[in-house]
C-alpha positions, 0 to 999 in steps of 0.5 A: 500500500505504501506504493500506491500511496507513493504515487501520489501527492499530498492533499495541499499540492494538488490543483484540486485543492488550490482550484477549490481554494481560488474558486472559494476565495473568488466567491467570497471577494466577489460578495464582499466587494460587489463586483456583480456576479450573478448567481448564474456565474456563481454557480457556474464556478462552482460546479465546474470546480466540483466536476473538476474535482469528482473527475480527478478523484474518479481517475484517481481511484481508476489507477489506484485499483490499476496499481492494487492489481498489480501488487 
């Protein structure tokens, strides 16, 4: 298992975790400085970031069990 776990990086190096983050602090600087997005595009932020993030992860797990089957 500690091969597997090799392979990948911690959590605070990926860009899942700083593409949340940016689409996180975008938000909040939006909402906190008007700069006028519309909840339309907020949502669009938002779920891109997340369909970014369930892909990764999906991919993620599909080469775990890649690499587990080898072993």
């Amino acid at each position: 298992m500690d091969r597997i776990a090799e392979q990948f990086k911690k959590g605070w190096k990926t860009s899942e975790f700083w593409l949340t983050i940016l689409t996180g602090g975008l938000i909040l600087v939006e909402g906190t400085t008007g700069l006028d997005l519309d909840n339309e595009g907020i949502i669009a932020l938002a779920v891109s970031n997340f369909g970014y993030v369930a892909g990764r992860s999906f991919l993620k797990g599909k080469r775990v069990d890649a690499l587990s089957i080898q072993d």
